[in-house]
N, CA, C and O atoms as CSV, one atom per row, in Angstrom:
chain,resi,resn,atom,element,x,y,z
A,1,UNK,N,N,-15.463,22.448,12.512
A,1,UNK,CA,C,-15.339,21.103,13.028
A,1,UNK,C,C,-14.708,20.212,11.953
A,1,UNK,O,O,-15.051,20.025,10.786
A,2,UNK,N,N,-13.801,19.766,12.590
A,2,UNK,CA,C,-13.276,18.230,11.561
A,2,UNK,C,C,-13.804,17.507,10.863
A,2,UNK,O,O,-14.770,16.952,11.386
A,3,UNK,N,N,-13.652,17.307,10.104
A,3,UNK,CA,C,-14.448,15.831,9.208
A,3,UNK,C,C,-14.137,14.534,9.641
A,3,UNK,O,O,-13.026,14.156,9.270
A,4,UNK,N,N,-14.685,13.857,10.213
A,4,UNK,CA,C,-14.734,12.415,10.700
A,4,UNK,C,C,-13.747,11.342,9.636
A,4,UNK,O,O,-14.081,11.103,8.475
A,5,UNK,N,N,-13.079,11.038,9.985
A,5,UNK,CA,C,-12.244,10.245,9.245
A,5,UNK,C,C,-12.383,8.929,8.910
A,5,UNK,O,O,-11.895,8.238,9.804
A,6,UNK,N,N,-13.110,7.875,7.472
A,6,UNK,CA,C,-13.163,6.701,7.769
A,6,UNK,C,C,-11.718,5.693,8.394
A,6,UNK,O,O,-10.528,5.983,8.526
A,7,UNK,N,N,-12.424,4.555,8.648
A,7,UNK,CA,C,-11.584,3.337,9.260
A,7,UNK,C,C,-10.302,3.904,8.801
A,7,UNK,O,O,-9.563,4.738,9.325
A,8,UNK,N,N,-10.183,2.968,7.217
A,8,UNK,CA,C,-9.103,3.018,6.586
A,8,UNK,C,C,-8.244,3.965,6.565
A,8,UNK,O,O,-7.068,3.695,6.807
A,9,UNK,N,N,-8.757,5.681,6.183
A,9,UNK,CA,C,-7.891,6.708,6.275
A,9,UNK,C,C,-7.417,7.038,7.909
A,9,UNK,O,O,-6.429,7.731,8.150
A,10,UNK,N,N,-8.214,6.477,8.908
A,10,UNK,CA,C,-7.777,6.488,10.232
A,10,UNK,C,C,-6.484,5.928,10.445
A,10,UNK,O,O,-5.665,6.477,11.183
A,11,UNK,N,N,-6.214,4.667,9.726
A,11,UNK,CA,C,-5.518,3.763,10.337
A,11,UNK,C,C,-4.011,4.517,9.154
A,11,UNK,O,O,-2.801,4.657,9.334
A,12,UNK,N,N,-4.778,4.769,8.212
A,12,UNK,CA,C,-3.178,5.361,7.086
A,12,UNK,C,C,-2.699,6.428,7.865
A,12,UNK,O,O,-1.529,6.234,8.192
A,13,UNK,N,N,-3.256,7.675,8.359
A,13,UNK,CA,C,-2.978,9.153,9.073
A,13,UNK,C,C,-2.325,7.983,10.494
A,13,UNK,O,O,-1.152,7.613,10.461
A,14,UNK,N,N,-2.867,7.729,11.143
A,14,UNK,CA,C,-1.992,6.694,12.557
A,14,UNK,C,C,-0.877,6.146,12.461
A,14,UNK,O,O,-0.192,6.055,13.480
A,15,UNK,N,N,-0.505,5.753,11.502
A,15,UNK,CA,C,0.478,5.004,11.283
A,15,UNK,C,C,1.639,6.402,10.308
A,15,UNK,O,O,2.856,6.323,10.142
A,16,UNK,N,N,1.026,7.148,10.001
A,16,UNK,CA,C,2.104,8.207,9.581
A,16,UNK,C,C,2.494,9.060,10.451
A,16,UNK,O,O,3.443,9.834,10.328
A,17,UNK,N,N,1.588,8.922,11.602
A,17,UNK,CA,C,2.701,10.114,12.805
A,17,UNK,C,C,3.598,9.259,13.147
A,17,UNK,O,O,4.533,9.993,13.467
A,18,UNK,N,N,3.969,8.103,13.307
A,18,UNK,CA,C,5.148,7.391,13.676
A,18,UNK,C,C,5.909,7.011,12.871
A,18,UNK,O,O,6.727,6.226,13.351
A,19,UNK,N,N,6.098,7.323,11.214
A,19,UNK,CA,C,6.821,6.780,10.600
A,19,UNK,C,C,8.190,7.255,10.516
A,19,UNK,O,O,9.111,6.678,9.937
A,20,UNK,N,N,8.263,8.718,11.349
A,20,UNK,CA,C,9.495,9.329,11.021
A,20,UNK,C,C,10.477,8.487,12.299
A,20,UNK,O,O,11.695,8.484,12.119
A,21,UNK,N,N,10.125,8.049,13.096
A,21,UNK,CA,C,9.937,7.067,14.365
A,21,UNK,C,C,11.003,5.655,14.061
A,21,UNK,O,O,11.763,5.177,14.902
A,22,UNK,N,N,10.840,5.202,12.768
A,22,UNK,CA,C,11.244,4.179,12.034
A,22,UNK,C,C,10.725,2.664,12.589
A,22,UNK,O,O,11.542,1.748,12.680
A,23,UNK,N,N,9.548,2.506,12.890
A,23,UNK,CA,C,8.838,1.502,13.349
A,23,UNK,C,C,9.547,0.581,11.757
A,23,UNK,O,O,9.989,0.816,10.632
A,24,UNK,N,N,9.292,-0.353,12.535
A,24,UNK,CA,C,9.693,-1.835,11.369
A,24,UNK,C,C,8.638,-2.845,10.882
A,24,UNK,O,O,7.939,-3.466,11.683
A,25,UNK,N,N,8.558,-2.967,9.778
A,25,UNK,CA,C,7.915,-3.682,9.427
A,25,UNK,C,C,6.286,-3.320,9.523
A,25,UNK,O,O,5.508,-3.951,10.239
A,26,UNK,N,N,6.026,-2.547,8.941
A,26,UNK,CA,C,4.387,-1.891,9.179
A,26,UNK,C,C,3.345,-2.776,8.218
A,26,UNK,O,O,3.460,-2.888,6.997
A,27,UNK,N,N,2.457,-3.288,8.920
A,27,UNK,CA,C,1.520,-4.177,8.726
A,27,UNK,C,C,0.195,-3.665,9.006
A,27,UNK,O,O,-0.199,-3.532,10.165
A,28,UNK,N,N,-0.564,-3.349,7.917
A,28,UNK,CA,C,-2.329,-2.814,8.204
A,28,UNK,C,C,-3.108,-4.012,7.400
A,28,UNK,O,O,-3.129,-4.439,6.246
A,29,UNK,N,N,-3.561,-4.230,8.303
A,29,UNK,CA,C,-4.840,-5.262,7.887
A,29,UNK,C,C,-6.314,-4.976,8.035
A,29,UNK,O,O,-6.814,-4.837,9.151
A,30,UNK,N,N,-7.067,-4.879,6.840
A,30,UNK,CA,C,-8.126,-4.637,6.653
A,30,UNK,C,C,-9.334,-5.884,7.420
A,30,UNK,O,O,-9.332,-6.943,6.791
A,31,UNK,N,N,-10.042,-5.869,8.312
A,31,UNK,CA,C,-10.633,-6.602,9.106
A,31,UNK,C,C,-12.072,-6.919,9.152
A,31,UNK,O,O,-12.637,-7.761,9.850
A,32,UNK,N,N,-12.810,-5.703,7.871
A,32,UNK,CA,C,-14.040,-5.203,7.216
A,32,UNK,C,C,-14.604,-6.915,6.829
A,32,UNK,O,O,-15.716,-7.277,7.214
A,33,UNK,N,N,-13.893,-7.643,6.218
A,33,UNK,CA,C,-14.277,-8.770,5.755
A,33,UNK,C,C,-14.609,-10.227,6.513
A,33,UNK,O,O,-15.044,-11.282,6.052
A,34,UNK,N,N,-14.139,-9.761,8.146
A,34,UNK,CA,C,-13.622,-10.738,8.690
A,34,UNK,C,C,-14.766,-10.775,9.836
A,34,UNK,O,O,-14.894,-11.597,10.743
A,35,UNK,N,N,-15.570,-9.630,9.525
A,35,UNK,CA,C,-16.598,-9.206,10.903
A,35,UNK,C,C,-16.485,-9.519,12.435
A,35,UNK,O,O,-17.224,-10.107,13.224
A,36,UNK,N,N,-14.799,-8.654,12.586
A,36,UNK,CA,C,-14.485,-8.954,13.754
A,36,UNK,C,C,-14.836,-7.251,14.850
A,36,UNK,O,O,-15.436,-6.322,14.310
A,37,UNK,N,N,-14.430,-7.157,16.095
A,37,UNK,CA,C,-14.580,-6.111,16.304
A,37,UNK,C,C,-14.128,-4.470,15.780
A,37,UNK,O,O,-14.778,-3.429,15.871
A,38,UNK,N,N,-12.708,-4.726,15.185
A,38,UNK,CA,C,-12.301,-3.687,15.065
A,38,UNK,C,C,-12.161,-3.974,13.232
A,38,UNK,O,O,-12.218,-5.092,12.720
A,39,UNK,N,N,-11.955,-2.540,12.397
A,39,UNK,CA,C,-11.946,-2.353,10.584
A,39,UNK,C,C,-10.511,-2.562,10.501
A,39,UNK,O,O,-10.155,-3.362,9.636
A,40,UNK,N,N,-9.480,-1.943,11.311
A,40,UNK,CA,C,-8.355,-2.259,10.748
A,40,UNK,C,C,-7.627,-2.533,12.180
A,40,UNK,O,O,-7.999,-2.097,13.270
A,41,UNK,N,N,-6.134,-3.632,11.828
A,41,UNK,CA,C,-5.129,-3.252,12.635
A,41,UNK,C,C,-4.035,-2.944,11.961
A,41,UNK,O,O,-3.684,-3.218,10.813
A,42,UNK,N,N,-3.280,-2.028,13.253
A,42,UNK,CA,C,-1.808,-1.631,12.302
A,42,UNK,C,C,-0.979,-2.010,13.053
A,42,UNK,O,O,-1.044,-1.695,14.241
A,43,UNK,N,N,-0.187,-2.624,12.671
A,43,UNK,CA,C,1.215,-3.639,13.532
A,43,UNK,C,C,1.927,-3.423,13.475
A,43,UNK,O,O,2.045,-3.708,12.283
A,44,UNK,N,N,3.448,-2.815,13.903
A,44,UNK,CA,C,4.215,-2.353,13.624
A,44,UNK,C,C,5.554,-2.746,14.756
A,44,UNK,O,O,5.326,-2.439,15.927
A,45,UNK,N,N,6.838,-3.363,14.473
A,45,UNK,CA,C,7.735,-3.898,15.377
A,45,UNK,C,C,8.759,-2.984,16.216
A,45,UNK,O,O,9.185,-2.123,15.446
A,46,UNK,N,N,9.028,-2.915,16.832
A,46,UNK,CA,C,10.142,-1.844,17.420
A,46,UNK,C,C,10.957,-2.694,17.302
A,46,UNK,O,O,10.901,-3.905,17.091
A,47,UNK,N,N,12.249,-1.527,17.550
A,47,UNK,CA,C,13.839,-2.366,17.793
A,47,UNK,C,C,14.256,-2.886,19.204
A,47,UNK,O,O,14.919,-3.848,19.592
A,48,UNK,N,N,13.671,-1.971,19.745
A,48,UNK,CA,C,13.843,-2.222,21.283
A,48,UNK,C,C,12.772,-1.666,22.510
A,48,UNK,O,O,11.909,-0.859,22.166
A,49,UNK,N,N,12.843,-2.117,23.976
A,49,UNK,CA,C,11.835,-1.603,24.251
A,49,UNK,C,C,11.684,-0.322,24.764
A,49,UNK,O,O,10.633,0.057,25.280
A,50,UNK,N,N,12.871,0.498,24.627
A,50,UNK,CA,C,12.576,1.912,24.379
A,50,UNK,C,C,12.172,2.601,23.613
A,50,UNK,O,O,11.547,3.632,23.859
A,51,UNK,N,N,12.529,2.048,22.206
A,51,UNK,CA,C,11.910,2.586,21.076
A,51,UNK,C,C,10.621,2.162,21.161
A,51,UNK,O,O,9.900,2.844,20.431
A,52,UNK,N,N,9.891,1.101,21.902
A,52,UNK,CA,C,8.678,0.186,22.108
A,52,UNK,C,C,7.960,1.792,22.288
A,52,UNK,O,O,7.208,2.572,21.704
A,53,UNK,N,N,8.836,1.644,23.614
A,53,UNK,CA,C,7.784,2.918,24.361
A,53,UNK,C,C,7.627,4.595,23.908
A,53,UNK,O,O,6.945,5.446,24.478
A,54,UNK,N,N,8.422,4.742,22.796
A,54,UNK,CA,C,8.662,6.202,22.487
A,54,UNK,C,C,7.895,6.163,21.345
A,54,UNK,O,O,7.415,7.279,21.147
A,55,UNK,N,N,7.478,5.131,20.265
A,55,UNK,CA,C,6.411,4.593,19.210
A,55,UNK,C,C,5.261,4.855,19.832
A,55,UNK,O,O,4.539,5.684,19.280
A,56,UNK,N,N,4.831,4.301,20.988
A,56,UNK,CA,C,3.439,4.136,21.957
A,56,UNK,C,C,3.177,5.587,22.280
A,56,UNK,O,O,2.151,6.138,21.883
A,57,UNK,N,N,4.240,6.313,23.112
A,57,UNK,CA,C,4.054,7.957,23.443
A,57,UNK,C,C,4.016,8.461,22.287
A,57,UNK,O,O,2.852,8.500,21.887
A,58,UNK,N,N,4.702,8.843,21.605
A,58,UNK,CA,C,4.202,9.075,20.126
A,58,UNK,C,C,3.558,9.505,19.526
A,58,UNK,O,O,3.460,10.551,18.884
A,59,UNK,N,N,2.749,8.208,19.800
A,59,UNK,CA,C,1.280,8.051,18.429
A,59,UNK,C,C,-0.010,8.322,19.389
A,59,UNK,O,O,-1.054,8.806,18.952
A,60,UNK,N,N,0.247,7.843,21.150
A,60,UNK,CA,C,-0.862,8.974,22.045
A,60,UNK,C,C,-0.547,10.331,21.892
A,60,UNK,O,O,-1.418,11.003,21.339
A,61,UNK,N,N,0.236,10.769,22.159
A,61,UNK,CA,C,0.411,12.415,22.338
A,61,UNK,C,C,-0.009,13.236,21.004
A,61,UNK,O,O,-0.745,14.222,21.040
A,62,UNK,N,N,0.649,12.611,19.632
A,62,UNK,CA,C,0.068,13.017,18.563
A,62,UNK,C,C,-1.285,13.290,18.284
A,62,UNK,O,O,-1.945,14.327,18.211
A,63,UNK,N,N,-1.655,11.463,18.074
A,63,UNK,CA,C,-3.123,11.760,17.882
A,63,UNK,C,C,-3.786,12.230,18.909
A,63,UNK,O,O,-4.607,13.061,18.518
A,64,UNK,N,N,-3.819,11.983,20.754
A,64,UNK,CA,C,-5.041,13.130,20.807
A,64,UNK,C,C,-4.747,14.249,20.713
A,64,UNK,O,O,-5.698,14.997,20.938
A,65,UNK,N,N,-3.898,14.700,20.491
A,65,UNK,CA,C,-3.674,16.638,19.637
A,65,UNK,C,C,-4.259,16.570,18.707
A,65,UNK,O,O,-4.833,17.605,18.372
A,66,UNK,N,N,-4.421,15.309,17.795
A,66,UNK,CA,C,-4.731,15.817,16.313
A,66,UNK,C,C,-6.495,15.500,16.338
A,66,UNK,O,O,-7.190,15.643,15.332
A,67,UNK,N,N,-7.019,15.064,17.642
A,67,UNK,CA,C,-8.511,14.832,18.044
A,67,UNK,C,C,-8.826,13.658,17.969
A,67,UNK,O,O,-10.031,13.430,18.081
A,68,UNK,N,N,-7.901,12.491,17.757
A,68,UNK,CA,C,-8.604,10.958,17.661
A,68,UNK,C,C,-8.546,10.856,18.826
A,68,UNK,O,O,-7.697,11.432,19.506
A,69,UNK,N,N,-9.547,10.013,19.332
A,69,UNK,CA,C,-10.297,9.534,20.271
A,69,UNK,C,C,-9.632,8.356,20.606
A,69,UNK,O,O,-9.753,7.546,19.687
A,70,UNK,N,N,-8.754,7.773,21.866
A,70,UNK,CA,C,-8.081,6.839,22.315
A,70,UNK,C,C,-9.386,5.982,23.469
A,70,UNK,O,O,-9.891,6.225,24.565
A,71,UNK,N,N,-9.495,4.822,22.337
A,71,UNK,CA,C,-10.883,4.367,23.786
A,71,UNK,C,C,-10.013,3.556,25.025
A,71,UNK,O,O,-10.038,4.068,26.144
A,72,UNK,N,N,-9.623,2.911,24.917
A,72,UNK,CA,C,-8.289,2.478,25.851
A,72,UNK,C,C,-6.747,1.600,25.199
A,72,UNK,O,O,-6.637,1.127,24.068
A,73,UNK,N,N,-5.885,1.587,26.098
A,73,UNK,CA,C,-4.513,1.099,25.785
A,73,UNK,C,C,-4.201,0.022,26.743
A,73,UNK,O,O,-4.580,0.063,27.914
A,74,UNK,N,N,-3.318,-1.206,26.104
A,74,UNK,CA,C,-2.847,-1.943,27.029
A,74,UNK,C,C,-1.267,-1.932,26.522
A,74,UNK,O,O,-0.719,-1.413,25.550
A,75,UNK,N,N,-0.672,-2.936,27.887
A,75,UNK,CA,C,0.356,-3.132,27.416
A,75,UNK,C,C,1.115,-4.332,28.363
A,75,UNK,O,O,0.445,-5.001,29.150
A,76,UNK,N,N,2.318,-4.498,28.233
A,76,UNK,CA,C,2.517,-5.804,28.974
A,76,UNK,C,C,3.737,-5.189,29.590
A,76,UNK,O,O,4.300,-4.226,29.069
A,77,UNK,N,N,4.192,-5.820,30.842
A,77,UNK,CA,C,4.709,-5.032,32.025
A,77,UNK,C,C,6.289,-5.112,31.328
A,77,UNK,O,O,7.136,-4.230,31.471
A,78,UNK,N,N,6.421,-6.004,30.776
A,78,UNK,CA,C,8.190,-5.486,30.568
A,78,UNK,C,C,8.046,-4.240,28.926
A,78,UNK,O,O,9.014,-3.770,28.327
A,79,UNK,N,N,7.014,-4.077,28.690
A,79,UNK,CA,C,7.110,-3.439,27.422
A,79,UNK,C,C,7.534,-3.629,26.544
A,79,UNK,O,O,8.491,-2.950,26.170
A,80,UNK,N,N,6.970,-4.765,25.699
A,80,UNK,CA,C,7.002,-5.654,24.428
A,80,UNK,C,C,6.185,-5.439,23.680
A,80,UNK,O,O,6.332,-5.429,22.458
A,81,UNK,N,N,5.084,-5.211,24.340
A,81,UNK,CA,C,4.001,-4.835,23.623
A,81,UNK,C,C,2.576,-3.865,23.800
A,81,UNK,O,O,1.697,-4.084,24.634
A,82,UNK,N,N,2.580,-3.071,23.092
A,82,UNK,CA,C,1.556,-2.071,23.894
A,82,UNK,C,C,0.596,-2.281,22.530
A,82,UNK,O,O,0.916,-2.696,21.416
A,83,UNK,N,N,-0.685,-1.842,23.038
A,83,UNK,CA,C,-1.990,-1.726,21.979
A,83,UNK,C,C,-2.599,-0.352,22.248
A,83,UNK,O,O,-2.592,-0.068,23.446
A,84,UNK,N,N,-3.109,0.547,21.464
A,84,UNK,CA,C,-4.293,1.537,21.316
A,84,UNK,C,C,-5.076,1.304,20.651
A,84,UNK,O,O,-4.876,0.808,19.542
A,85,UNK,N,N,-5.990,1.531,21.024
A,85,UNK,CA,C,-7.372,1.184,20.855
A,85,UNK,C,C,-8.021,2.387,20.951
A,85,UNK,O,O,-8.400,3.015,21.939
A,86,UNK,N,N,-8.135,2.749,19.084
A,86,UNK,CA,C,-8.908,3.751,18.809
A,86,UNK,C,C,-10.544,3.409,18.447
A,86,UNK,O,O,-11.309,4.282,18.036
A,87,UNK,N,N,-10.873,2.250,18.630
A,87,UNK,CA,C,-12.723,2.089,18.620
A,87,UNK,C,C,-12.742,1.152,17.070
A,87,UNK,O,O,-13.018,-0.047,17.033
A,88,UNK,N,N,-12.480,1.775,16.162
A,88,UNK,CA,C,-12.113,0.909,15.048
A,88,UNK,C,C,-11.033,0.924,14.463
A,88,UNK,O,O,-11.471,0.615,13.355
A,89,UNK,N,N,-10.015,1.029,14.317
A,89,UNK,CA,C,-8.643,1.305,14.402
A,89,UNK,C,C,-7.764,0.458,15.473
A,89,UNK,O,O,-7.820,1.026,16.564
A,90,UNK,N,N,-6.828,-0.925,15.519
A,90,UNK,CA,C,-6.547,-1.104,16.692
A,90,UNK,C,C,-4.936,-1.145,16.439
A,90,UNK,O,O,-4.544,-1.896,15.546
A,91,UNK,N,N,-4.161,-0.528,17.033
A,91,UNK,CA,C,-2.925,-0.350,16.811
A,91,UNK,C,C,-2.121,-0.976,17.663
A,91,UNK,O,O,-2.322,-1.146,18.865
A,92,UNK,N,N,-1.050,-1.377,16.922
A,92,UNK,CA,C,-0.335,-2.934,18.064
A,92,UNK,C,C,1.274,-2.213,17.935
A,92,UNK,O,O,1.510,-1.476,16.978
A,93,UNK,N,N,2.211,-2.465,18.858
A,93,UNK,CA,C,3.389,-2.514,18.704
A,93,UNK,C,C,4.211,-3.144,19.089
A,93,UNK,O,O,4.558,-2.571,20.122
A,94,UNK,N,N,4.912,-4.141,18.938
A,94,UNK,CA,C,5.350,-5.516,19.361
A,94,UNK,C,C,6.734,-5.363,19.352
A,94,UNK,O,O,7.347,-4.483,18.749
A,95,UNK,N,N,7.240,-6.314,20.093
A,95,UNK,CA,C,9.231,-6.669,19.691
A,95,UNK,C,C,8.958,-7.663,19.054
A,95,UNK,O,O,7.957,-8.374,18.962
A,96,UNK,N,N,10.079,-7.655,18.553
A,96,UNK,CA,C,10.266,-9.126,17.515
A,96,UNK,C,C,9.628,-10.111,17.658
A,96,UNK,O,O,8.893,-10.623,16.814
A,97,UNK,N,N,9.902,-10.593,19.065
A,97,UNK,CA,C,9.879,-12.040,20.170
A,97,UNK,C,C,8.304,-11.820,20.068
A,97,UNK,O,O,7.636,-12.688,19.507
A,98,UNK,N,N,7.734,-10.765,20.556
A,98,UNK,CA,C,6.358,-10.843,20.780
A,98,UNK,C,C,5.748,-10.703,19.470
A,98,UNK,O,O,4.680,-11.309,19.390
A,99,UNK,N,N,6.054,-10.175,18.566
A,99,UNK,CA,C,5.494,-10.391,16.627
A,99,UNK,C,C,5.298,-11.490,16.507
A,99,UNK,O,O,4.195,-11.931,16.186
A,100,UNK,N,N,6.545,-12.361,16.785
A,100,UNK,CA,C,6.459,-13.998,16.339
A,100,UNK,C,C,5.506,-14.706,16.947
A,100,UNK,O,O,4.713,-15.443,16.361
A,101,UNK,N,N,5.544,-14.530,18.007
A,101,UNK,CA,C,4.772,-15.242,19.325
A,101,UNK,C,C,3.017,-15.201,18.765
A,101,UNK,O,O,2.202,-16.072,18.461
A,102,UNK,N,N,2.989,-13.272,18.850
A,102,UNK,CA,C,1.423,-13.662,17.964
A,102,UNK,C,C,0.962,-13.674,17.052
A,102,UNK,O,O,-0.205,-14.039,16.911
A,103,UNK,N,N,1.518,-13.381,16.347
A,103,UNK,CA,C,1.620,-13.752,14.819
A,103,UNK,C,C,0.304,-13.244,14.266
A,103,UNK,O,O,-0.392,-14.032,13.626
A,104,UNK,N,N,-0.149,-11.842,14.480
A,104,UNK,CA,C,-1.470,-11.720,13.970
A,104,UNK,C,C,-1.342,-11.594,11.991
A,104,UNK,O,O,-2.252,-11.207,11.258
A,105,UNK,N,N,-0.295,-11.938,11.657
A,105,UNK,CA,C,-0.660,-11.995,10.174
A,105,UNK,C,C,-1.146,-13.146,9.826
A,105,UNK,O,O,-2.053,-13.269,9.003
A,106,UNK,N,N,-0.531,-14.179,10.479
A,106,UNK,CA,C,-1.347,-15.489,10.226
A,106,UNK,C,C,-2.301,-15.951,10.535
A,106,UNK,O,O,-2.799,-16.842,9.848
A,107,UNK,N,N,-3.148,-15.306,12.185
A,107,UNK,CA,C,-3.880,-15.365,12.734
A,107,UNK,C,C,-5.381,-15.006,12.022
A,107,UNK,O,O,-6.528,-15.449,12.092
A,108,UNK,N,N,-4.602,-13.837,11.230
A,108,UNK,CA,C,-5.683,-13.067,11.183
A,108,UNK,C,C,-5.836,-13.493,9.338
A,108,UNK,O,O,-6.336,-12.647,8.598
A,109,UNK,N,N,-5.410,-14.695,8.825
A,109,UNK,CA,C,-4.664,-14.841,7.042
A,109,UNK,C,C,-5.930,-14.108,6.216
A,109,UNK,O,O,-5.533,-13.445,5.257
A,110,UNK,N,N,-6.998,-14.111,6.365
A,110,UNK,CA,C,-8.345,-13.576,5.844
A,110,UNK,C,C,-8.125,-12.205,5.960
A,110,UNK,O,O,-8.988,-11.436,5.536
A,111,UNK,N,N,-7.281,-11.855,6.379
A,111,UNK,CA,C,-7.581,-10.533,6.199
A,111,UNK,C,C,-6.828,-9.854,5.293
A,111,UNK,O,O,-5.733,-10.369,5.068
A,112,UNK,N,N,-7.115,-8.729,4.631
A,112,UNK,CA,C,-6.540,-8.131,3.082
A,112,UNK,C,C,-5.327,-7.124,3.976
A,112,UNK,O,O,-5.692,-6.445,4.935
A,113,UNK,N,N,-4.090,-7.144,3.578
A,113,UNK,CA,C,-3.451,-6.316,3.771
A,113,UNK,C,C,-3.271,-5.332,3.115
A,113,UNK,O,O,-3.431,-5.386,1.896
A,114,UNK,N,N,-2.870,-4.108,3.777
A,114,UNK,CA,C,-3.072,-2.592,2.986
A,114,UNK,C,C,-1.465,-2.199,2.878
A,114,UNK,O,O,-0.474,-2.265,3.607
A,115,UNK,N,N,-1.703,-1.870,1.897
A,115,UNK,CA,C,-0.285,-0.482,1.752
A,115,UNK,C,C,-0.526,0.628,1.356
A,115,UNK,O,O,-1.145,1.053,0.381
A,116,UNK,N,N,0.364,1.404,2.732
A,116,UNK,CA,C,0.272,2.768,1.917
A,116,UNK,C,C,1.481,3.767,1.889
A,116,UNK,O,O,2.490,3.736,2.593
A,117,UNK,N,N,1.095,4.775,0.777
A,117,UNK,CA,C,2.154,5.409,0.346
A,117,UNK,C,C,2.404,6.703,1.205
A,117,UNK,O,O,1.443,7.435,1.441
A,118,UNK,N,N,3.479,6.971,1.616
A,118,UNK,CA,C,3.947,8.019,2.444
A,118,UNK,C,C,4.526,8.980,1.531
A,118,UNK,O,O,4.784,8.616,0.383
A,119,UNK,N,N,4.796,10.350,1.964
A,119,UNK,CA,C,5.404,11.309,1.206
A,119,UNK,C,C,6.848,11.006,1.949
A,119,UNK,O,O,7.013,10.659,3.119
A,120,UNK,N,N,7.622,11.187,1.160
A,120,UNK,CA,C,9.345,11.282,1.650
A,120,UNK,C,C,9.358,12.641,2.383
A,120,UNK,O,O,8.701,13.485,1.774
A,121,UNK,N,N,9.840,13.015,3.350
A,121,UNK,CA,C,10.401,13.999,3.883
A,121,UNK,C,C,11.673,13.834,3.770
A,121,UNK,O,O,12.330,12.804,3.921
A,122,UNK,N,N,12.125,15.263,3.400
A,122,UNK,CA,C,13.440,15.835,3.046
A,122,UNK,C,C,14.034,17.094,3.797
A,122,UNK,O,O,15.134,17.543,3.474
């Protein structure tokens, strides 16, 4: 059996099945401090809303192969923006228009942003 993965390493492994993907602008915010529902979000912009939707398929099809647990997903009908909702983990993917619009970096300014380091594939 797997080893249970905390928040944080949840949200770093999530955000690396889509990086080969070229999501823009990747934003993880630590949420631990903020005692809101979810430990982290990871935000990440598409170019368009095909790429919207091939980011979203993606990172479902991946992770539940890889056994994370998807508690539910939304999304908005022209596909601007979709969310997964892994329980503590909440993963956002926005267009531009809709980044600006909600602006969860500012929304959320208390919260510590994370970086993390990827291996280069070659």
């Amino acid at each position: 059996m797997k080893k249970k993965l905390d928040a944080r390493s949840k949200a770093k492994k999530l955000l690396s099945i889509i990086m080969d993907k070229h999501p823009l602008e990747p934003l993880v915010l630590d949420l631990r401090s903020l005692n809101f529902v979810w430990e982290f979000f990871v935000v990440v912009t598409s170019s368009s809303t095909p790429h919207a939707l091939a980011l979203a398929q993606e990172l479902t099809k991946v992770s539940k192969a890889q056994g994370f647990s998807v508690h539910h997903t939304e999304r908005d009908e022209l596909g601007e923006w979709f969310l997964i909702d892994y329980t503590d983990v909440c993963f956002h993917i926005f267009s531009e228009e809709k980044r600006d619009f909600y602006s969860l970096d500012r929304l959320f300014k208390g919260a510590k942003k994370v970086k993390f380091k990827f291996a280069s594939k070659k």
